[in-house]
N, C-alpha and C positions, 0 to 999 in steps of 0.2 A: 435611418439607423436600424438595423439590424442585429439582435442577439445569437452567437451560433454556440453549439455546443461542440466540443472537440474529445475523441478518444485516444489518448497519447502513449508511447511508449519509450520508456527510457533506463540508459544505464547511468544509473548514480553512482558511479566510480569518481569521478571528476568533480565532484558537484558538493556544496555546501546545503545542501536538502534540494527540497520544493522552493519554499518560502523566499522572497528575497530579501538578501541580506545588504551588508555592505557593496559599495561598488567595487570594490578589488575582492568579493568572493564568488565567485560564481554559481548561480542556481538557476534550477529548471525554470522556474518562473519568470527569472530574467531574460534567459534565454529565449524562451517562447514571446515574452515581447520587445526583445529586438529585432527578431526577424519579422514581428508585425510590422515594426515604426518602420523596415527597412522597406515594407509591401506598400505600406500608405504614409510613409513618410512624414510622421505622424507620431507623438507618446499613443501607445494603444495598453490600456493594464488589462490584465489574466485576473479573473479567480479560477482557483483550484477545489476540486474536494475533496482534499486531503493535503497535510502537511508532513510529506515524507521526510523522515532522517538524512542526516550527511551519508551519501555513500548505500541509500537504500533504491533497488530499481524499480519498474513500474513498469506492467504490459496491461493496463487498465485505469491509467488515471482520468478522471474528467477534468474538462476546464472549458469555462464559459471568456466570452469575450462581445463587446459591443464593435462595431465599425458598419462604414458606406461600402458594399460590395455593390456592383453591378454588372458581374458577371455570374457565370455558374461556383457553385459551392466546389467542383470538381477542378474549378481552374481554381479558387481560393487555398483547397488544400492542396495543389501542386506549387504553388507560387511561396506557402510557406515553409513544405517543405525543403524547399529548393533553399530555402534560407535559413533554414536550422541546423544544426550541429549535428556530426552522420550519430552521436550519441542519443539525438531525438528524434521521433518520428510520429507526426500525425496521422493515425491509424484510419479514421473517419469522422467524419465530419459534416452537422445538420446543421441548419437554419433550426431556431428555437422558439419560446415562447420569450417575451423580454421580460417576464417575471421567474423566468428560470435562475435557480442557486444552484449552481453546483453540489455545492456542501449541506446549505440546510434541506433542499429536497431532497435529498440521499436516505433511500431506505436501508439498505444492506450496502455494507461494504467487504469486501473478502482480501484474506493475504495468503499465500505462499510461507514457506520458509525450506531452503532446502539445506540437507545436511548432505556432504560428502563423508562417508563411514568407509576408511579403510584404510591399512597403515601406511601406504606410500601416499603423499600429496599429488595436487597435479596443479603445473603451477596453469592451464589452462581454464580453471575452476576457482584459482583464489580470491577472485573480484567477485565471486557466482555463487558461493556457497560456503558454510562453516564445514573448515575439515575438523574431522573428527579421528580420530588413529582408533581407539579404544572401540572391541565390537560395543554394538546396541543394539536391545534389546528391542525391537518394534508392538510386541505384542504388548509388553511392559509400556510401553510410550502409550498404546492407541487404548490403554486400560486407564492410565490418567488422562488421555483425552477426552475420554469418556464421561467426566467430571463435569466437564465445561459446560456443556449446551445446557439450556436453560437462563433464566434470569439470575443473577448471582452478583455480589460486591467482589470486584476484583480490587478494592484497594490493595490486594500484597501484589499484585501485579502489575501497577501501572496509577501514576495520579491524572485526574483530570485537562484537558489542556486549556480549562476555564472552568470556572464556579468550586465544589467541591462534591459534587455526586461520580460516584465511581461506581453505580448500578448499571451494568449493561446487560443486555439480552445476546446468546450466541445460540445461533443458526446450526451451526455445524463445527465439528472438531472432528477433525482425526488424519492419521498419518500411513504412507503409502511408502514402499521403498519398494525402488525400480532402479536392479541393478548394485552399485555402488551410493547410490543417491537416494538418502529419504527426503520425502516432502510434507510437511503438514500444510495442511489446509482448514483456514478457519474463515468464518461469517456469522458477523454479527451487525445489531445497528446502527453499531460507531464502538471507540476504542479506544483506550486510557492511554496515554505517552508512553512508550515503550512496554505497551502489555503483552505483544507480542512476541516480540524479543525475550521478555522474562519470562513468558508463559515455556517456550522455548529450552530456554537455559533450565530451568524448574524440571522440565518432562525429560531433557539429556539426563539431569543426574537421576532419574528411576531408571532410565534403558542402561544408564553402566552399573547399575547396581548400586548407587551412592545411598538413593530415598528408597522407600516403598513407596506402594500407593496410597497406606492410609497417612505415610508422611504428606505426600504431596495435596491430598485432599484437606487434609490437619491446616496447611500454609494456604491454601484456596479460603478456606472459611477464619482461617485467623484475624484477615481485614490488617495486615499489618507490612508493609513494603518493606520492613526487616527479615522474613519469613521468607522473601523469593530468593529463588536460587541466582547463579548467576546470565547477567544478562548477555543475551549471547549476541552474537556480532552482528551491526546493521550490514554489511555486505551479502548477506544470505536471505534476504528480506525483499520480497517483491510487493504491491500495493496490481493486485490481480483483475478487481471487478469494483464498479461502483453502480447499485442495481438502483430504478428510479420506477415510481408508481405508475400504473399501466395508461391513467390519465395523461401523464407526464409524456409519455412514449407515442400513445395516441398523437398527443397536438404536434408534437413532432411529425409524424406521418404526414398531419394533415397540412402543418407548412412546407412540408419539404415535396409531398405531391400530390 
């Protein structure tokens, strides 16, 4: 028995999250092991590291999985591929350590958010990103962006998705528009249920002129989920990178050559 680790991409259009839910809902998860049990004929279960939203996509999720291979790891991810939904796709895939978590070895995890800003819609974008009509302001966004990195209680942001600490560490904040399309990009250690969405909908109302910044800063340090602004739509929301300790990466190398 063998542990591998898998780097997955997908569009959560279709989908009731990551997580599996009921059996008439469909999710990532479940997905990804039917098309194991279809390879080895066989219940095979998935962890993931992360629990993505209804309708949130992914070009960076991890997911670990146990099974007997005895072939190459290269015919494993063509054979699952070949069995997934053209909405999934296994990006890459190692032979691991069998003490590998996906989730709890996870040092950094990063998200995407993209805004479409401009007054005609396009309906080729609606499943891909929050249209927005109203200009915005980027400079005003990447100035309350600026707020974030460091250690901070995002309680107005986001509650726990266990225990009750909302103290998290962020890596990096800030936003890029290329084009008609802005993107924030944030990294941090892990991430309160829907704090990125809120974070989001919060920093939209400084770029239309709704908040200031010391508004928006005032609602960061309030510690209070009343204070956020509105949550803005899982459909605009990607799950980008999940970064793993160099040890972690190491023993990989060394099982896989």
């Amino acid at each position: 028995m063998a542990r591998y680790r898998a780097r997955i991409e997908y569009d959560g259009t279709d989908y009731f999250g990551f997580q599996r839910q009921r059996d008439d809902q469909p999710t990532i998860q479940g997905a990804v092991e039917q098309a194991l049990s279809r390879v080895f004929q066989q219940p095979i279960g998935v962890t993931g590291a992360g629990r993505t939203d209804s309708g949130v996509h992914a070009t960076g999720q991890v997911i670990s999985f146990d099974v007997v291979w005895r072939h190459s790891t290269e015919d494993l991810q063509r054979a699952l591929n070949a069995n997934l939904p053209a909405d999934i796709v296994i990006l890459q895939l190692d032979e691991t350590t069998t003490t590998f978590h996906p989730r709890f070895d996870a040092r950094r995890r990063a998200y995407a958010y993209h805004i479409y800003n401009t007054a005609v819609r396009s309906p080729l974008r609606r499943q891909r990103s929050w249209h927005v009509s109203q200009p915005l302001d980027v400079a005003l966004m990447n100035q309350a962006a600026a707020c974030l990195p460091g250690v901070h209680d995002f309680a107005t942001f986001g509650q726990p998705p266990q225990g009750d600490n909302t103290v998290r560490e962020v890596f990096t904040a800030h936003w890029q528009r290329q084009g008609d399309l802005m993107v924030f990009f944030i990294e941090a250690n892990a991430f309160l249920y829907r704090m990125v969405r809120s974070l989001v909908g919060s920093m939209k109302a400084v770029g239309d002129g709704r908040w200031s910044i010391s508004e928006f800063e005032a609602a960061l340090h309030a510690c209070d989920r009343h204070r956020s602004g509105t949550v803005a739509p899982a459909h605009g929301l990607y799950l980008v990178s999940v970064t793993y300790g160099e040890e972690q990466d190491e023993n990989i190398r060394n099982k896989t050559g």
